[in-house]
Structures are given as C-alpha cells and as structure tokens.
C-alpha positions as CSV (number, residue, x, y, z in Angstrom):
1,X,97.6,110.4,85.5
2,X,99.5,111.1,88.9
3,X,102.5,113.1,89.4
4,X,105.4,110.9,90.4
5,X,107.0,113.5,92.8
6,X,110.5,112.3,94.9
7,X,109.6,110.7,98.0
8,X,108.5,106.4,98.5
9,X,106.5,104.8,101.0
10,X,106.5,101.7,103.0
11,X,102.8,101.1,101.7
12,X,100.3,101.6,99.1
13,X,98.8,104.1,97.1
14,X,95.8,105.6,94.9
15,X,94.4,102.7,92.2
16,X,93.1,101.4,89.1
17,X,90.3,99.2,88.3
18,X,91.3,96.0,87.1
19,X,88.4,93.4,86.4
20,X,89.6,90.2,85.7
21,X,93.1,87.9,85.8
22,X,94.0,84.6,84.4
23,X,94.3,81.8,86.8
24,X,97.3,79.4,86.2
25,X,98.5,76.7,88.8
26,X,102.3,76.9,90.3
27,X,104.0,73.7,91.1
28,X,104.9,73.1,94.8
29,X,108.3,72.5,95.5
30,X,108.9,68.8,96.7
31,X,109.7,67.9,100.3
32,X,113.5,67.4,100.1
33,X,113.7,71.2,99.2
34,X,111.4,72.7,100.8
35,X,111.0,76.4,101.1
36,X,110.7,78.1,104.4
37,X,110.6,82.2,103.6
38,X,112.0,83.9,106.8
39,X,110.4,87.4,107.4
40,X,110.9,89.9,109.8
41,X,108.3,91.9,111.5
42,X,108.9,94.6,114.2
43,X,106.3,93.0,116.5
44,X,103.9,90.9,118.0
45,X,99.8,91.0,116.3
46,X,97.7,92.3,118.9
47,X,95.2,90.1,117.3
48,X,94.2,88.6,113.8
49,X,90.8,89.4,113.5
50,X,91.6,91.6,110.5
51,X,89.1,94.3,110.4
52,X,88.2,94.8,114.3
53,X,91.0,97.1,114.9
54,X,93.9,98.5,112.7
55,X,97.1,96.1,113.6
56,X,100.0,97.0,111.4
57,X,101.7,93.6,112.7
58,X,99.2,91.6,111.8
59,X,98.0,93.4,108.1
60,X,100.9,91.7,106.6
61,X,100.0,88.1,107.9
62,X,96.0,88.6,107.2
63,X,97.2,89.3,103.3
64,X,98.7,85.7,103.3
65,X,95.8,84.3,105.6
66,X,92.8,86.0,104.3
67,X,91.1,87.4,101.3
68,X,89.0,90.6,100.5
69,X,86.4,91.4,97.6
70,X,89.4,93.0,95.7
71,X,93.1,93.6,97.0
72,X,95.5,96.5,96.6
73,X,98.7,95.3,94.7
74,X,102.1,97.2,95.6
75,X,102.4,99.9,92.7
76,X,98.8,101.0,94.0
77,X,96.9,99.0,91.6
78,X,93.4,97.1,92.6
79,X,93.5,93.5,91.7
80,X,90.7,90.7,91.9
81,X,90.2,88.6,94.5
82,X,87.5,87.0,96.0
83,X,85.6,88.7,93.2
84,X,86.8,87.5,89.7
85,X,84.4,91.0,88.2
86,X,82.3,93.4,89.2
87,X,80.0,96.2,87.6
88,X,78.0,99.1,88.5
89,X,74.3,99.6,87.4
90,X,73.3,102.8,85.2
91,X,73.1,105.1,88.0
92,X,75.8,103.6,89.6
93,X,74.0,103.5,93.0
94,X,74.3,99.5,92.4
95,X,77.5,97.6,92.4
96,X,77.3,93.7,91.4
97,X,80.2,91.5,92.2
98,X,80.4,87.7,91.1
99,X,82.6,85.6,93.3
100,X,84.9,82.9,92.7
101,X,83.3,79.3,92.5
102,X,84.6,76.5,94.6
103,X,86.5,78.9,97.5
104,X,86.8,77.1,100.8
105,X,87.9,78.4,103.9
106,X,91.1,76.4,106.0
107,X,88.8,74.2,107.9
108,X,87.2,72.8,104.9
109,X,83.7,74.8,105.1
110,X,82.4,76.0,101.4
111,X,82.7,80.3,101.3
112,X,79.7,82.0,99.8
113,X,78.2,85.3,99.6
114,X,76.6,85.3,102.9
115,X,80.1,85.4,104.3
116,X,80.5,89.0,102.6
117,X,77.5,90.4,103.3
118,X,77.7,89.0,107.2
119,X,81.3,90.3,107.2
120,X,80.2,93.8,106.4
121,X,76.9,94.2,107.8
122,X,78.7,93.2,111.0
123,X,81.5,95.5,110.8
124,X,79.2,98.8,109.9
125,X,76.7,97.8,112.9
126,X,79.2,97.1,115.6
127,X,81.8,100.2,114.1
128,X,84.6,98.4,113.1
129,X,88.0,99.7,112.4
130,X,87.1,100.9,108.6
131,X,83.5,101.4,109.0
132,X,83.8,105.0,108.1
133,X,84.7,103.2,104.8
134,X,81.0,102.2,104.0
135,X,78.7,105.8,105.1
136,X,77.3,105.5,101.3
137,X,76.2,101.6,101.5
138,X,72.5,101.2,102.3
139,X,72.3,97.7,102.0
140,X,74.1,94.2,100.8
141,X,72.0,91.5,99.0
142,X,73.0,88.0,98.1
143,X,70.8,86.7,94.9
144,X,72.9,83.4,95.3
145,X,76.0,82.1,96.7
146,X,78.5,83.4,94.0
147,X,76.8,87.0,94.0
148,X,77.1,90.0,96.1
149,X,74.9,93.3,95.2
150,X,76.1,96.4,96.9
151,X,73.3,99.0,97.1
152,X,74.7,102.9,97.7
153,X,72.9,105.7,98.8
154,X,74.8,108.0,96.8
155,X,77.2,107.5,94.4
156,X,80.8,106.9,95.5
157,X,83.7,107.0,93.3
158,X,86.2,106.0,95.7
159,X,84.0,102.6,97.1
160,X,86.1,100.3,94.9
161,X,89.9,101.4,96.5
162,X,88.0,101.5,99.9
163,X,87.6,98.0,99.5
164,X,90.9,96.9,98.6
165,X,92.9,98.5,101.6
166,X,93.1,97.9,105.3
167,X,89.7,96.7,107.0
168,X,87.9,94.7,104.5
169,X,88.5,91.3,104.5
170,X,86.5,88.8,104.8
171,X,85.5,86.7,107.7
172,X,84.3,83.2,108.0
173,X,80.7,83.6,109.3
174,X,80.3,79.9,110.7
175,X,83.3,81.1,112.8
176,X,82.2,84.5,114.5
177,X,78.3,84.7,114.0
178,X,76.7,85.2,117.9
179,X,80.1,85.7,118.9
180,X,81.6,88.4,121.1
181,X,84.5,89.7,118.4
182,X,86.5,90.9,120.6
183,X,87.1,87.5,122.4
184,X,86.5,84.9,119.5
185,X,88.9,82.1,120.1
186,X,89.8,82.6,116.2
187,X,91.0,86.5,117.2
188,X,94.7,84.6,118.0
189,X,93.8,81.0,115.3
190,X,92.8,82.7,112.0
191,X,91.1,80.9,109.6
192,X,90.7,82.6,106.5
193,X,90.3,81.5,103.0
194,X,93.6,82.6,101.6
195,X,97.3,81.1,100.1
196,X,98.4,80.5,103.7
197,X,97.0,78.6,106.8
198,X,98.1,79.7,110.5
199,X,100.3,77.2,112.1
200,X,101.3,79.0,115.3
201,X,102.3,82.3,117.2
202,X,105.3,82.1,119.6
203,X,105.2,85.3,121.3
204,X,108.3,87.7,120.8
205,X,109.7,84.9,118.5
206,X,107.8,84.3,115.6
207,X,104.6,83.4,113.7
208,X,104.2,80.1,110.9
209,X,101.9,80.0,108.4
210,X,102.0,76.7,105.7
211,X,100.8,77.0,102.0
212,X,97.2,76.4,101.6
213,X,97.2,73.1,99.0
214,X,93.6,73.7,98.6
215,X,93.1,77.8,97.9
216,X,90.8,78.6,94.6
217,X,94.0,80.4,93.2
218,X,97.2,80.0,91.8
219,X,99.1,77.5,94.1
220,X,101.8,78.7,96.4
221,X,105.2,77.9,96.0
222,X,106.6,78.6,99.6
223,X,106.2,75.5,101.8
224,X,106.1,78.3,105.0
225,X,106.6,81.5,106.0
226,X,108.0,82.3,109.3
227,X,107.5,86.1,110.3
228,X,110.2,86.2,112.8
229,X,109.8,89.1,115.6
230,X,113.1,91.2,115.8
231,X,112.0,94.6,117.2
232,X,115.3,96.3,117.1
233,X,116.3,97.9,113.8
234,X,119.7,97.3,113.7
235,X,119.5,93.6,115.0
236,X,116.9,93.0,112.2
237,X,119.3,94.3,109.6
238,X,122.2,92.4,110.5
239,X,119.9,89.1,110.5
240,X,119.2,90.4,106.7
241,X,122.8,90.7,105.4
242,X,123.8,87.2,107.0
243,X,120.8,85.6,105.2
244,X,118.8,84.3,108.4
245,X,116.3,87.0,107.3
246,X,114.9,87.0,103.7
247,X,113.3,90.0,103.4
248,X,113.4,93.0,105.6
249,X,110.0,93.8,106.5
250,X,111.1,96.5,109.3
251,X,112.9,98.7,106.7
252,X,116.4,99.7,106.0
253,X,117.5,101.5,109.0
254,X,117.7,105.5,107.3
255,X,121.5,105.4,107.5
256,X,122.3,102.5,105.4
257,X,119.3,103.0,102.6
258,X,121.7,103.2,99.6
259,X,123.8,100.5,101.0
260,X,122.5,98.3,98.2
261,X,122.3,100.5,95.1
262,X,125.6,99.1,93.6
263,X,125.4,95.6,94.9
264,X,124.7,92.9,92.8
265,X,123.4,90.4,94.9
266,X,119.9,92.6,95.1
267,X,117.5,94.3,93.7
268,X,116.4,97.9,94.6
269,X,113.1,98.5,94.2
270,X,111.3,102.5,94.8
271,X,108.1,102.2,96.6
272,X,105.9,106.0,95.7
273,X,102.9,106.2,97.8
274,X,101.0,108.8,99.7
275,X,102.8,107.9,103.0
276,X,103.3,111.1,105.5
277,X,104.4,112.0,108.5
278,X,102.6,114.5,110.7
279,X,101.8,116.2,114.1
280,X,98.9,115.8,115.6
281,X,97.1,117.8,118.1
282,X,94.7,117.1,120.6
283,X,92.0,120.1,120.6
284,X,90.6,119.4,123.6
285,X,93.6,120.1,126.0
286,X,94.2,123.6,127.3
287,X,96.9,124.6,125.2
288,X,96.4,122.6,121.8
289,X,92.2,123.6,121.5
290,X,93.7,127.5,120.3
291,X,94.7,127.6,116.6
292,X,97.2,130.1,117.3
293,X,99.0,127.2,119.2
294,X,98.7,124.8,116.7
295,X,100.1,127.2,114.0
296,X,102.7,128.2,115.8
297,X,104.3,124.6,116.3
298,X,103.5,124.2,112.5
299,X,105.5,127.1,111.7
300,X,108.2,126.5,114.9
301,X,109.1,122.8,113.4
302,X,112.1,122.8,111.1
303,X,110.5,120.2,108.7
304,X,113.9,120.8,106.4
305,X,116.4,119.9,109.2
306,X,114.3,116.9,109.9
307,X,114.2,115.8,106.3
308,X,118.0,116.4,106.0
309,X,119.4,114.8,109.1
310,X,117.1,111.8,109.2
311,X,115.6,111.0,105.4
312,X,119.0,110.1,103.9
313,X,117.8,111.7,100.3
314,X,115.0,109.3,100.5
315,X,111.3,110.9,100.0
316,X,110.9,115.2,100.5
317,X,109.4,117.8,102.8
318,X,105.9,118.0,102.6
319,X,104.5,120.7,102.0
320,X,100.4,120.6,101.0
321,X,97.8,119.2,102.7
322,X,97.0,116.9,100.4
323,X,99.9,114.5,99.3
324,X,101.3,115.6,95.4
325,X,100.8,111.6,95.0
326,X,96.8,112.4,94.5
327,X,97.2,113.3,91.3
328,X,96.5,116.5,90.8
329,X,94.7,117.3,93.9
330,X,97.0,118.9,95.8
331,X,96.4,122.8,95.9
332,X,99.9,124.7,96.6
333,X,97.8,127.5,97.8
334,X,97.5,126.4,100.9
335,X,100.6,125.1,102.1
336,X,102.6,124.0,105.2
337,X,104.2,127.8,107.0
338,X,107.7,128.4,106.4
339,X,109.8,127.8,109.5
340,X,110.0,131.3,111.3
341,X,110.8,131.4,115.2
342,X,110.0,135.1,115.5
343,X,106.5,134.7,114.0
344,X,105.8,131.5,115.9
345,X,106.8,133.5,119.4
346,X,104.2,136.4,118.3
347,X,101.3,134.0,117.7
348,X,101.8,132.3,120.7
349,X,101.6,135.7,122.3
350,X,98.5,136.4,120.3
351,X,97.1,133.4,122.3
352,X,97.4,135.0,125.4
353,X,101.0,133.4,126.4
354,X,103.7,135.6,128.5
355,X,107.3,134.0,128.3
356,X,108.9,132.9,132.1
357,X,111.9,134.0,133.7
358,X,113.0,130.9,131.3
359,X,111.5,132.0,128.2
360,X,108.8,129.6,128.4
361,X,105.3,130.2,127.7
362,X,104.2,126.6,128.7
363,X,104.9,123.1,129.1
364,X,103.6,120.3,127.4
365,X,104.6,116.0,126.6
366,X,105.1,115.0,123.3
367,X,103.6,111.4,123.0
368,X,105.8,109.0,120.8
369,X,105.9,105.3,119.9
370,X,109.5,103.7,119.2
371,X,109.7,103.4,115.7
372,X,113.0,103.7,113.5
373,X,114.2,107.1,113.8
374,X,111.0,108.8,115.8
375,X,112.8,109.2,119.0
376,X,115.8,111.2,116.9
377,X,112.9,113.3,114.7
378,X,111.2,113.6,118.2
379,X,114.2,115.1,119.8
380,X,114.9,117.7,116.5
381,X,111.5,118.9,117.6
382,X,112.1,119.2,120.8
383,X,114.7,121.9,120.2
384,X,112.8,123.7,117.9
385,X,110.1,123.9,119.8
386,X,112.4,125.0,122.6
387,X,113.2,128.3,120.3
388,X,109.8,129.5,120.0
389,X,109.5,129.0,123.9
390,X,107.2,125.9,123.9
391,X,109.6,123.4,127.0
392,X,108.4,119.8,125.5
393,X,108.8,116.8,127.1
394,X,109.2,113.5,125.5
395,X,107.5,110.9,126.7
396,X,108.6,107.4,124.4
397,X,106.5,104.5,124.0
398,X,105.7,101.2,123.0
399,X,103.3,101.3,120.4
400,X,100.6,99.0,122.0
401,X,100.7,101.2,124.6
402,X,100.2,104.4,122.4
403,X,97.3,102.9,120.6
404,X,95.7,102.6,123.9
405,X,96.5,105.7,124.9
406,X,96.8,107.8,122.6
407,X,94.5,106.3,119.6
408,X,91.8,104.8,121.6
409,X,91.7,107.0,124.6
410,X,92.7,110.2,123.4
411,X,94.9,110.8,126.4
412,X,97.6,113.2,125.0
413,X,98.6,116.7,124.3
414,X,100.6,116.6,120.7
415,X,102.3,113.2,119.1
416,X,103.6,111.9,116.2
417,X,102.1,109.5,113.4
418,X,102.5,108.2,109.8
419,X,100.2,106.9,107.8
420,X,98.7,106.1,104.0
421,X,96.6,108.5,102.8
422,X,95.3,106.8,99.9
423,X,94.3,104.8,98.1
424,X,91.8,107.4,96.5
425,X,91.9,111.2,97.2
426,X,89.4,110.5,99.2
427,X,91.5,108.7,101.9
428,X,92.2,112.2,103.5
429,X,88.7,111.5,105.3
430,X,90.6,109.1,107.2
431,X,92.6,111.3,109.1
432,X,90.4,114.8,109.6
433,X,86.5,113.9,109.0
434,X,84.7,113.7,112.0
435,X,84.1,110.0,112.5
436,X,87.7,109.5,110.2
437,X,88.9,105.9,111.6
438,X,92.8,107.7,112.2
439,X,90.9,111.2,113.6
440,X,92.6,110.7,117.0
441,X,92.7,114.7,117.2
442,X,88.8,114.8,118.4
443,X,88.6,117.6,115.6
444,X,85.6,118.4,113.7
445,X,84.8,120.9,111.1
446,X,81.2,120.2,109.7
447,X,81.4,122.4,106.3
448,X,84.7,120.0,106.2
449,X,82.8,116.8,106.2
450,X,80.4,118.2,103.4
451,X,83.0,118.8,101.3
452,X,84.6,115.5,102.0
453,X,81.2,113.6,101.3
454,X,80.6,116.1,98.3
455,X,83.1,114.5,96.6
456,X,82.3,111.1,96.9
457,X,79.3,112.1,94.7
458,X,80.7,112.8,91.4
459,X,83.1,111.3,89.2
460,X,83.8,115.2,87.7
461,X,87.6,115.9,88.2
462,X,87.2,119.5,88.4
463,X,84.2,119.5,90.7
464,X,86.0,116.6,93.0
465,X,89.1,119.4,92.8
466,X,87.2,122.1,93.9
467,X,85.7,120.0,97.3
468,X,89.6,118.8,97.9
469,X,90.7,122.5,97.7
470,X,88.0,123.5,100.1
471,X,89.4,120.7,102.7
472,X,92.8,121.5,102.1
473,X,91.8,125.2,102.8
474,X,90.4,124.4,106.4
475,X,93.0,122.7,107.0
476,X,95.5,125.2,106.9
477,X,93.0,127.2,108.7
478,X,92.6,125.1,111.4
479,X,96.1,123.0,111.3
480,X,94.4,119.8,112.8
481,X,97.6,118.2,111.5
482,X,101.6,119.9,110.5
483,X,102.1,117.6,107.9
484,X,106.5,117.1,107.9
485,X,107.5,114.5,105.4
486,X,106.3,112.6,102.7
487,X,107.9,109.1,103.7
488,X,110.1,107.4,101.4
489,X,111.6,104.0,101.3
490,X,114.2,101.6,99.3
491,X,113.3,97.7,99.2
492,X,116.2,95.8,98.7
493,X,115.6,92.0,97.4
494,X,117.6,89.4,97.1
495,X,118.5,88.4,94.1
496,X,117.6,84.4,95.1
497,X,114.1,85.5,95.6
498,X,111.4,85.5,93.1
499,X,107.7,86.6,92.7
500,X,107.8,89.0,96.0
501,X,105.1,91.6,95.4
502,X,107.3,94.2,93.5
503,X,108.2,91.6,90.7
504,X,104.6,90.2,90.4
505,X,102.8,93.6,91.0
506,X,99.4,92.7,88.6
507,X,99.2,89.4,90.8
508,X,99.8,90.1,94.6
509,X,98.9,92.2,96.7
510,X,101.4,94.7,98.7
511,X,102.1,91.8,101.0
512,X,101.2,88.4,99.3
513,X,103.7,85.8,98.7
514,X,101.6,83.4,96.6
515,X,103.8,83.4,94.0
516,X,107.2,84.0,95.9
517,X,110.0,81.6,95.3
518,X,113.2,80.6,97.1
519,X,115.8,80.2,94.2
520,X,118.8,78.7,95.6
C-alpha cells in the first residue's frame, strides 16, 4: 500500500478497483424546505464540453452534470458509474464493461453504448484534452446497448484510473455527432446524464443546476446548487464564515488553514493526493533550451523558504520526481538539488554566461496566473533568482489568458503550475511524455517515452519500479520541471452539512453532491 507522507491536495489521487455498489433511493426534500447548496468557485467555465479542453471551473460542475464509465471518489478510490462492472479477458488485451439499464440523458433521450464508444472514438480522432489517455486502445465495440468492449493493443494497468479522472466523460451523441465541438450550442447548455441538470450561467455571478428527478441512481437530495463566482480569496472566505457560502470551493486562504481545527461548528477533513507545484521551462527559448540553465534555477530556488513563509505547516517540500504518494515509486536517488547560490552562479557560467556591471547574466519573465498565494511564491523566486544573477520579471495573469498563452501557444520563457499527478504512477506521462496533455515545456526525451509506455505493459511491481526510476533518472538529468511543493490542503465543513464527498467517499466522486444534504 501507499505511503501516507505529510502534505494534502486539493484533488485526487492513485486508486482502487471497485466493481459494484448498492443502489438505494434518497427522499427529496419537499418544496417548503427546499435546499439550495451555495458553492463558491474562483471563476467562470470557459466551456462545459467536458473533455475538449481541461477547465478546472467547469470539472467540478460536469461531476454534478455528467457521468463517466467509472468515477474517481475523494480518498483516490475508483467507483462505478455508468458501468455497474467490468472485467478483463485472459490476456487482458480485452476489457468488457456492462452499463446501467434504463439511463436517460436530461432531455429525455434513452443513453446506450453507442454514446461511449462515439464519445471516445471522437475524442482520440479529433485529440482531445485526454487523448494521450487512450495510446493502448485499438478499438471500441458495442455487442448491444448495455455493453461496451474495449480492445487494447497492449496491456495497460493504469487504463482503469485513466478513466475515472479528468477527460472522460461521456457525451450525448444525438447532441454533438456532425457537429463542430468547438462551437456546439451545448458547449455553454450541457446536457449530460448525471444527478444535476444545467439551469443557467450568469457570467461573473453564478451557475444553477436543479436535481435530476429522473437519473438511474440514487436520488438527490439538494433541490439546487448554485456555484457562485467570487474570484477574490479573501472575499470568498468571509462569504464562508457568514454562511452565504456553504462550502469553500476556492480553499482556505494559506493564513487562516487551522482557523477551524478547534471549532465546533466544522469538520476538518485532510485531503493526501499527489498534488505538486513546479517550474516549468520552455526548451525552446534561448536561455531555458541549455540544461545548465534549467539546473541552475532548480538549485537557485529556495523551495524551504517558500514552503515556510507560504504552506502554513500544510503539505512539505518536494523533493523526488515522482510524488512519495505513488506508493513506493519514488526513487530518492534522484532528487530535487539542494539550494546553493554559489553552485547555481558556476553552472550558469558553465553555459557560457558573463555577469554585467549588475551582476546579471540575463533577463528573463516569469509567466504567472493569479491564484491564492502565486504572486507571493512568485516574488520569493524572484529574489532568489536575483542571487544567482538571473533579473526575472513577473509578468501576472489571468488564467484564461495563461492557458492561451502559455498552455496552448507555448509563448513563454519559465512559469509556474500545479497539478495531479495521479491517479496511477503512470499519470507522470501527463506532464513530461512527448504528446503528455500538461507537456507545455515542448520537451521530449524518446528513451523517456519507452520507459513510460514500458510500464503500462506489466502489472510486475518491481519491473513497473525499475521503468519509473529510469524516468525519474532523466528527469533529473534534464530538469524539464523543479518540482517545489507537494500541495496540501484543509477542508473545513459545516457541521449542518451532510453527505459532501469526504463523508460519503465509497459513493461520490471528488466533486458529486448526490447525496449532500442541508441539515438545518
């Protein structure tokens, strides 16, 4: 089993295989009390087509609007959905799931297999957000409407957790089929066949969904929930401790996350997950394409001061490649460098850099989207990278913005991201394989990728170990990332709430509020 190490996460995490779940019917509260679930999200969905592009606004609304083949609950757990079982053939180059009878979609149409197998055929022709996810399937069959036969290439170990993640859900063919996804009048009207229906989107103010009195599962007991956009951190907390806010979905602000550990009227839940925070450079600008550079910011960052001025205790400096959360993956031979100005000054040298009348041996802009604390971790970097000579501008954000540029167009020198590396080992890929959906870095190490798709192929530990050492090896080589902390997180709940994910974590998934109740 996994190592519990000291740092939490805001998301999700590596999984289990769980094949089957009672179904039981809540009872909807009646119309005098009805129960409106207030949440607050940082900002606007770009769009609710959920597996065209990553949108970390909209991901927690598709949870409630949509369904996958299989769903990751929030202690990192894989949970039915849309498929009550599944089961791999002998060679396990087959995977068979058997659907739910009876789903419907929100506008009454019957769900079948064909919307799965047009869902991901679709989004592994057209290279959709995730379609790195699915390199080992060869081909979807549908022997009736309740049945969905995966066929593999190769074996894959990890195909089940890829499923259950970001990406994957799916989509009502009727709805999209001959359609241009990009502009589908259902990208901004979802219609999806989960707990909760869309009701409307008031831009900067707030999205409604209503329970779904028809969905296949257990019946909701929220009448709405209203995902109310407060983008400032501060302004969103406040609307949390006077109760116009039930639960905090942008986070504690890091100064007040053990506010709640004594106080009765919550709940304090500890989130562990393979969440980290990391540099990333570009290799194809002048300065970043030498590793010498690239090392020397690794080693010029003071990951320690930026863990102890902005982490509040919560979570720990990182220190492999790999996150200790993977089990037992992580190889501590190759590690993060110690912070050492000195030797970060000679390697830059090495590259060919003479200091200025200044001390400067170039200038550079550090990309960064406003996010919590970024702009203070931003600005600690600044003046350490200011000590090894490096004269770094920061150049702040919105994050629409720095998905365009930074994610989709590459336009950048260094920036700052966090991200889930999970649910499997395997979700390393994400970040530094060559076609790796979150690879914004344009690196590419071909004996890399092997090793990554290696280990895919066998369900030996030790062997899978030995491939994940090999990665983790190159990548301290090459330092296509400087991996800084290993996020963390509290989750205070109210104690008149019920059912949130947390308490109901072999139900919902990390973001599902089927079963949440207002108890007041």
């Amino acid at each position: 089993m996994r190592k519990v190490f000291l740092f939490l996460s805001l998301l999700l995490s590596t999984a289990l295989l769980i094949s089957g779940c009672q179904t039981q019917t809540n009872t909807p509260s009646d119309e005098e009390n009805e129960q409106v679930f207030v949440f607050s999200l940082a900002g606007d969905p770009a769009t609710y087509h959920p597996d065209l592009k990553t949108d970390d606004f909209a991901y927690i609304i598709n949870q409630n609007v949509f369904n996958r083949l299989v769903k990751l609950g929030p202690n990192d757990n894989v949970l039915p959905d849309l498929a009550e079982s599944w089961e791999f053939s002998n060679n396990d180059k087959t995977l068979t799931f058997h659907l739910h009878d009876g789903v419907k979609w929100h506008d009454g149409e019957p769900f079948t297999s064909a919307d799965v197998k047009w869902t991901y055929d679709t989004l592994m022709a057209e290279k959709w957000a995730k379609s790195d996810n699915f390199t080992t399937v060869e081909s979807i069959e549908c022997p009736d409407d309740n049945t969905v036969v995966m066929n593999l290439k190769d074996t894959d170990v990890s195909i089940i957790t890829k499923l259950s993640w970001y990406g994957t859900f799916i989509m009502p063919k009727h709805l999209y089929e001959g359609t241009d996804q990009t502009r589908n009048e259902y990208n901004q009207h979802p219609v999806g066949t989960g707990p909760f229906k869309f009701v409307e989107h008031k831009k900067g103010v707030s999205i409604t969904l209503e329970r779904n009195d028809e969905y296949w599962g257990d019946t909701p007991i929220l009448d709405k929930i209203i995902f109310s956009i407060i983008p400032d951190e501060m302004t969103a907390y406040q609307a949390f401790l006077q109760d116009e806010v039930d639960y905090l979905g942008t986070g504690v602000p890091s100064t007040n996350t053990n506010d709640f550990d004594d106080n009765p009227d919550y709940e304090v839940y500890l989130q562990l997950s393979m969440n980290r925070l990391y540099l990333a450079f570009n290799f194809e600008d002048e300065h970043f394409s030498k590793p010498e550079v690239r090392k020397a910011v690794a080693m010029g960052v003071d990951r320690q001061m930026i863990y102890d001025r902005v982490a509040n205790g919560v979570g720990g400096v990182a220190e492999t490649f790999i996150s200790p959360m993977a089990e037992d993956f992580a190889d501590d031979r190759y590690t993060m460098p110690e912070h050492n100005v000195e030797q970060a000054r000679k390697l830059l040298e090495q590259a060919g850099y003479t200091a200025n009348a200044d001390g400067y041996y170039f200038s550079m802009e550090f990309s960064v989207f406003e996010n919590g604390n970024y702009k203070e971790i931003a600005e600690i970097i600044q003046q350490n990278l200011k000590e090894i000579g490096i004269d770094m501008r920061i150049n702040m954000m919105d994050y629409a913005i720095w998905t365009e540029k930074v994610k989709q167009n590459k336009e950048y020198q260094m920036t700052m991201s966090a991200g889930y590396q999970g649910p499997d080992v395997s979700g390393i890929a994400g970040r530094v394989s060559t076609h790796g959906s979150n690879n914004f870095m344009n690196f590419s190490n071909a004996r890399l990728d092997e090793c990554l798709e290696e280990a895919l192929k066998t369900s030996d530990h030790e062997t899978r170990k030995a491939y994940y050492s090999e990665v983790q090896k190159i990548m301290s080589e090459e330092m296509p990332m400087a991996i800084l902390l290993d996020n963390g997180v509290k989750t205070p709940i109210k104690k008149y709430l019920s059912g949130v994910p947390l308490q109901v974590p072999d139900k919902a998934a990390s973001g599902e509020f089927t079963y949440t109740q207002i108890n007041k």
